[in-house]
N, C-alpha and C positions, 0 to 999 in steps of 0.2 A: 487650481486645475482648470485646464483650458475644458469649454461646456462643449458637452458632446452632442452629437446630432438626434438621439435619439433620446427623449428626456429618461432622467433616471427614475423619474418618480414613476415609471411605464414600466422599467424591467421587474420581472416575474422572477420569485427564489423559491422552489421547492424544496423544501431538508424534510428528509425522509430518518424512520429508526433513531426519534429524537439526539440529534444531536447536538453538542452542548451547546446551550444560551449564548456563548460568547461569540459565535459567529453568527447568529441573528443580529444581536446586538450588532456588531459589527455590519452587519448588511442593511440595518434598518438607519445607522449613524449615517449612510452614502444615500439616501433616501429612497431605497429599492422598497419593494414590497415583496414579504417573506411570508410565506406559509410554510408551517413548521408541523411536521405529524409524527406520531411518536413509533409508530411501526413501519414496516416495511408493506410495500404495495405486489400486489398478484400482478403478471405482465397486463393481463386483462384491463385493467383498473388502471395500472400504470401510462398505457398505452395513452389513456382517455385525460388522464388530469397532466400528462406533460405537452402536451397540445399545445399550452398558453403558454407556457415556461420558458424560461431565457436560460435560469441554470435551474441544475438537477443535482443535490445535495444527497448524498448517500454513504453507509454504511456496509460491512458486509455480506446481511443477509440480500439486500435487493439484487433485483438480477437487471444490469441495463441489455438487453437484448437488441438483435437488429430490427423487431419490429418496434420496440421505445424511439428507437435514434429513430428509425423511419419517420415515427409519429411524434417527433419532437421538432414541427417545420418550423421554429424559432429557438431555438436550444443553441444558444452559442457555447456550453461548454457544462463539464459534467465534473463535480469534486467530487471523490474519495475519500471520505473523511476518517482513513486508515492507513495501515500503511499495502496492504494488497491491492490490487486491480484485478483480479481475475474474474470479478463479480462483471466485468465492464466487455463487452466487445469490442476490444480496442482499435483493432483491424477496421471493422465496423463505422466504431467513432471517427477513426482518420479520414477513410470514404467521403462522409457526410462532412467535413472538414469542423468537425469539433473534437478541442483539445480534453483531456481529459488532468487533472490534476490529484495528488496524492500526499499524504501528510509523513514519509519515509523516516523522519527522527524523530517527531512528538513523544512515542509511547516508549521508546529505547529501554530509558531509564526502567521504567516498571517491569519491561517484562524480564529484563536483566535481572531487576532484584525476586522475582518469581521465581527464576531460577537459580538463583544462589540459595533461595528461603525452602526450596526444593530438596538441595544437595544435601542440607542439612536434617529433614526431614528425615530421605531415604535414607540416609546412613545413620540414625537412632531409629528408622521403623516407627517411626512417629504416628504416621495416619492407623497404623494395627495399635498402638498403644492406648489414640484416644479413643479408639470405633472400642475398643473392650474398656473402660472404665464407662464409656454413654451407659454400654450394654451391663454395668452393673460389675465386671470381671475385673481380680486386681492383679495383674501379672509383672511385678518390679523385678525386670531382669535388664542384664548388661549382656548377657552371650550374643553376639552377634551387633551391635550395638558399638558404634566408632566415630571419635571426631572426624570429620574432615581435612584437619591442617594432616599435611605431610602425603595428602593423596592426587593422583593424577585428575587431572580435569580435561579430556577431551573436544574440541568446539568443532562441530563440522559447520562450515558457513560464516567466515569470519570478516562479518560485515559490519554496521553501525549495532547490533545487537551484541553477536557475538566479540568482538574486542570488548565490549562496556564489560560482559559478563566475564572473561579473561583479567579484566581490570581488579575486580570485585574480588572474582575466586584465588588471586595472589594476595590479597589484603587478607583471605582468611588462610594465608598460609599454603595454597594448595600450588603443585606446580603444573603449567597448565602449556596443551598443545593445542594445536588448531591444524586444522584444514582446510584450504579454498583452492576454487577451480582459478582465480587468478590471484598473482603474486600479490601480496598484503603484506605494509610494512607491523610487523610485532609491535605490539602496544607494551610496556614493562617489559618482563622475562619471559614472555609468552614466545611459545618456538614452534613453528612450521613444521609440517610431518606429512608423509603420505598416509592418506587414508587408510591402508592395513597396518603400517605401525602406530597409527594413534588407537584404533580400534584396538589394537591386542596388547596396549601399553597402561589404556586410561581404564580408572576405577569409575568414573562416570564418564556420558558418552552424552553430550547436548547440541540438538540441531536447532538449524538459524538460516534455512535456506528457502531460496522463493520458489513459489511451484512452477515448475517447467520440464519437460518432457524426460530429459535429463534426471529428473531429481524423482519422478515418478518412482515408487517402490525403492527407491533408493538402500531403506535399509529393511532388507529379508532374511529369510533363514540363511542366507551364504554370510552377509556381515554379520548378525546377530553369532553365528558361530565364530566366526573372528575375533568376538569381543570376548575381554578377559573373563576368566568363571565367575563369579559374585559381581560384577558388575553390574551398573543401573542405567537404562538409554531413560534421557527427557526428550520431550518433544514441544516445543512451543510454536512452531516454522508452519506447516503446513498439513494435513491431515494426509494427501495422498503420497507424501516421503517416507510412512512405515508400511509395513504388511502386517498388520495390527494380528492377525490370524497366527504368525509366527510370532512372533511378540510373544503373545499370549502362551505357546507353547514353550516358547523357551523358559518365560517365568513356572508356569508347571514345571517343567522336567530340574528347573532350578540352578541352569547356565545363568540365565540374567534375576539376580537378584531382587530386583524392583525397576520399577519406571513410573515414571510424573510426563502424565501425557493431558495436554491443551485441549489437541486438537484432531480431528477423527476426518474419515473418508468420505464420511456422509455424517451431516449433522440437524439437529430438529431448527423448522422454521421459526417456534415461537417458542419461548419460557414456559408455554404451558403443552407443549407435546412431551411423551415419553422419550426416554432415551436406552438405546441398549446396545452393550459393545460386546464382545468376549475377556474383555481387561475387566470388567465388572466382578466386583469379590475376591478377587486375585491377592494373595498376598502382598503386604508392603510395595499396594500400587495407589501412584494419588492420582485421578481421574479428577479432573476439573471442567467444567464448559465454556472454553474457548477465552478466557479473561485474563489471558497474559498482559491485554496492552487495558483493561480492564480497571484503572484508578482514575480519580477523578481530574484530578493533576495530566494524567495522560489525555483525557477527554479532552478539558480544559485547552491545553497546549495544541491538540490536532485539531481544534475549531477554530483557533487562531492560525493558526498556520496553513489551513484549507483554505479558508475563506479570505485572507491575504493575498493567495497565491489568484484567488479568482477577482477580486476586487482589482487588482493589478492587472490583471487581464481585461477586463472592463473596461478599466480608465483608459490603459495606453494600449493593449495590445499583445503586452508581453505572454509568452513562453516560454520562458527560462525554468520554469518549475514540471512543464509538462510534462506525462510519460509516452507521450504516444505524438508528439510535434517536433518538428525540426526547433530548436532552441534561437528564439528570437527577442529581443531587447533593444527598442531604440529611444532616445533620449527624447521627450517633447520639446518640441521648437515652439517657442511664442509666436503667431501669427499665422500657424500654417494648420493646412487640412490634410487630416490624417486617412490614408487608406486602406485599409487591410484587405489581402488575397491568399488564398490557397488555391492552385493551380497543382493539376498532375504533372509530373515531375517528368519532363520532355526536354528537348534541347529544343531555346527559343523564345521559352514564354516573356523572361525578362525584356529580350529585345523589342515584343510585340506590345509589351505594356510600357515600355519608352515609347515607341514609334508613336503608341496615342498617347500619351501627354504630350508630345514636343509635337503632334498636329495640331494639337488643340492650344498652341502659342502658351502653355504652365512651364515652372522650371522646378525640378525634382529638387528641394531644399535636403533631402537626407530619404535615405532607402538604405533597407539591410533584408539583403535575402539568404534565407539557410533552408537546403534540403536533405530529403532523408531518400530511402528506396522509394515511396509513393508519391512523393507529394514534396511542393515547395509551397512555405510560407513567409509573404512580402510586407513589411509593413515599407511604406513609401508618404513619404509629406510633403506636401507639395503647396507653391508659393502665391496661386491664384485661385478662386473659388471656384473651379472648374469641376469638381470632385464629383458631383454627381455624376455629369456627363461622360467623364473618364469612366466613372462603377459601373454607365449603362453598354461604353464599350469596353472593358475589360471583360465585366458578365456576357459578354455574348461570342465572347472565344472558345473555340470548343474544348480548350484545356483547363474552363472555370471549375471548380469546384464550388467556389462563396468567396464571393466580394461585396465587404460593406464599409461605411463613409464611418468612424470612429467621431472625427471633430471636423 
């Protein structure tokens, strides 16, 4: 690997809300230097220890705010080491021209099988079974009580989760529908449906969608009426897709049979805060805290897959993983100095950052520019050692955003 201009042994790795060893490992093998904390940080606190930091390692609970990115005047880029972003100001991030990175298939598997290990649950009433033998009570009954082959499986959000769990629930026999806002090719026998005929078809009803404005309250007392009678809603997606308050009543008045819910509207900051929903003591309801993507194996795979994606960014530049950057990949050339820009997305900037290299007697060996609504990002290699000089006049167009020298 061609050596970069700023030594590695210099760049700064904050991972925040311990996350797994394998991407320290990893960041320490590239001879960065990693500080690793096992909780998450108060903005306050935040603001102060990312000051020095190159990257910023995090988990769901941290909040990257726009005073963090403000106060992070060395912060070339921020991983996700989940699969949400909403913890992030992405909007924000762009601005400040740092990419932000995310781990979207690591935890698939796990939280897939959460809810298949679910379905079967709620349909024996499992979680009322064991809370009454803890409690001393032996109640061996079958009334109410059903395998799951031969029953409908509803998937609303039929993404890299949803298909895997579509996959699963026809292995245990079950025939299974899906829903999504864009066309998805069926995985097995799994069949497309609009959303009222899945809703008033399936015996379970399982979400898998990202939180967006759209998806807000998504399912209320008007779907929950929709859904067949003894029916069960899981939720493992996002907390603000149910109206938890309906929820709750429906399971009283005893339209919706049960639900296995993840994830809540508001959730405590630490392991050691209290928790309280209106789903609490509810009948044949599994209440879990947020540990769908929650195995080791899932950890494991999104510390490698995070810190890949940022390590890659580092060395050449790329964007091909980001959620929040135009998607950019260009091949290192032996012999040439590498320059990366993000520029507000104007008509011109490219011809203005030719005009100074070919002033300045360099010839562009390889450039790949891609932009989005705000912003375009250039990486450019160039064939004479000029590169400083080109970063001090690139940076001084009023379209810069951040330009720096790679190699």
């Amino acid at each position: 690997m061609t050596a970069t201009s700023f030594p590695k042994t210099e760049i700064k790795i904050l991972l925040l809300e311990g996350i797994h060893p394998i991407a320290t490992e990893a960041f320490a093998a590239e001879g960065f230097q990693v500080e690793a904390v096992k909780g998450a940080l108060p903005e306050a606190e935040l603001v102060q220890r990312v000051a020095d930091a190159h990257i910023l390692g995090i988990r769901s609970k941290t909040q990257v705010t726009e005073a963090v990115l403000a106060a992070g005047r060395r912060l070339l880029s921020v991983g996700a080491f989940c699969i949400g972003t909403n913890q992030v100001r992405l909007r924000a991030a762009t601005q400040h021209g740092i990419p932000v990175f995310n781990a979207p298939f690591s935890n698939t598997r796990s939280v897939a099988e959460l809810i298949i290990a679910e379905i079967v649950m709620l349909s024996r009433h499992l979680g009322d079974r064991s809370r009454e033998v803890h409690e001393g009570r032996w109640r061996k009954v079958a009334v109410g009580s059903h395998e799951v082959r031969g029953h409908t499986l509803g998937i609303v959000g039929y993404g890299h989760i949803g298909s895997q769990v579509g996959v699963l629930a026809e292995a245990f026999g079950m025939r299974v529908l899906f829903y999504d806002v864009l066309a998805k090719l069926p995985m097995g026998n799994n069949r497309p449906a609009k959303l009222a005929e899945l809703l008033a078809q399936s015996d379970f009803v399982t979400l898998h969608v990202p939180e967006t404005p759209s998806t807000k309250n998504m399912i209320g007392a008007e779907e929950l009426a929709l859904m067949k009678p003894g029916a069960c809603l899981l939720n493992a997606s996002r907390g603000t897709v149910v109206v938890i308050d309906a929820l709750a009543d429906a399971i009283k008045r005893g339209h919706i049979n049960g639900a296995a819910v993840d994830v809540y509207p508001e959730e405590p900051e630490t392991n050691s805060d209290g928790f309280s929903s209106p789903l609490r003591n509810l009948p044949n309801v599994i209440v879990t805290p947020h540990i769908g993507g929650s195995t080791e194996e899932a950890q494991e795979a999104i510390g490698a897959e995070v810190s890949a994606s940022l390590i890659k960014f580092i060395n050449t530049g790329a964007t091909t993983a980001s959620v929040n950057f135009p998607q950019v990949e260009l091949p290192v050339t032996k012999g040439t100095h590498r320059l990366l820009n993000v520029h507000k997305n104007v008509p011109g900037v490219l011809r203005d950052i030719n005009k100074i290299v070919s002033d300045m007697s360099a010839n562009i060996r390889a450039q790949l520019l891609a932009t989005d609504q705000d912003i375009g990002y250039l990486i450019m290699d160039l064939d004479h050692d000029v590169s400083q000089d080109v970063r001090k006049a690139v940076a001084a167009l009023e379209t810069n955003i951040r330009t720096r020298i790679l190699f």
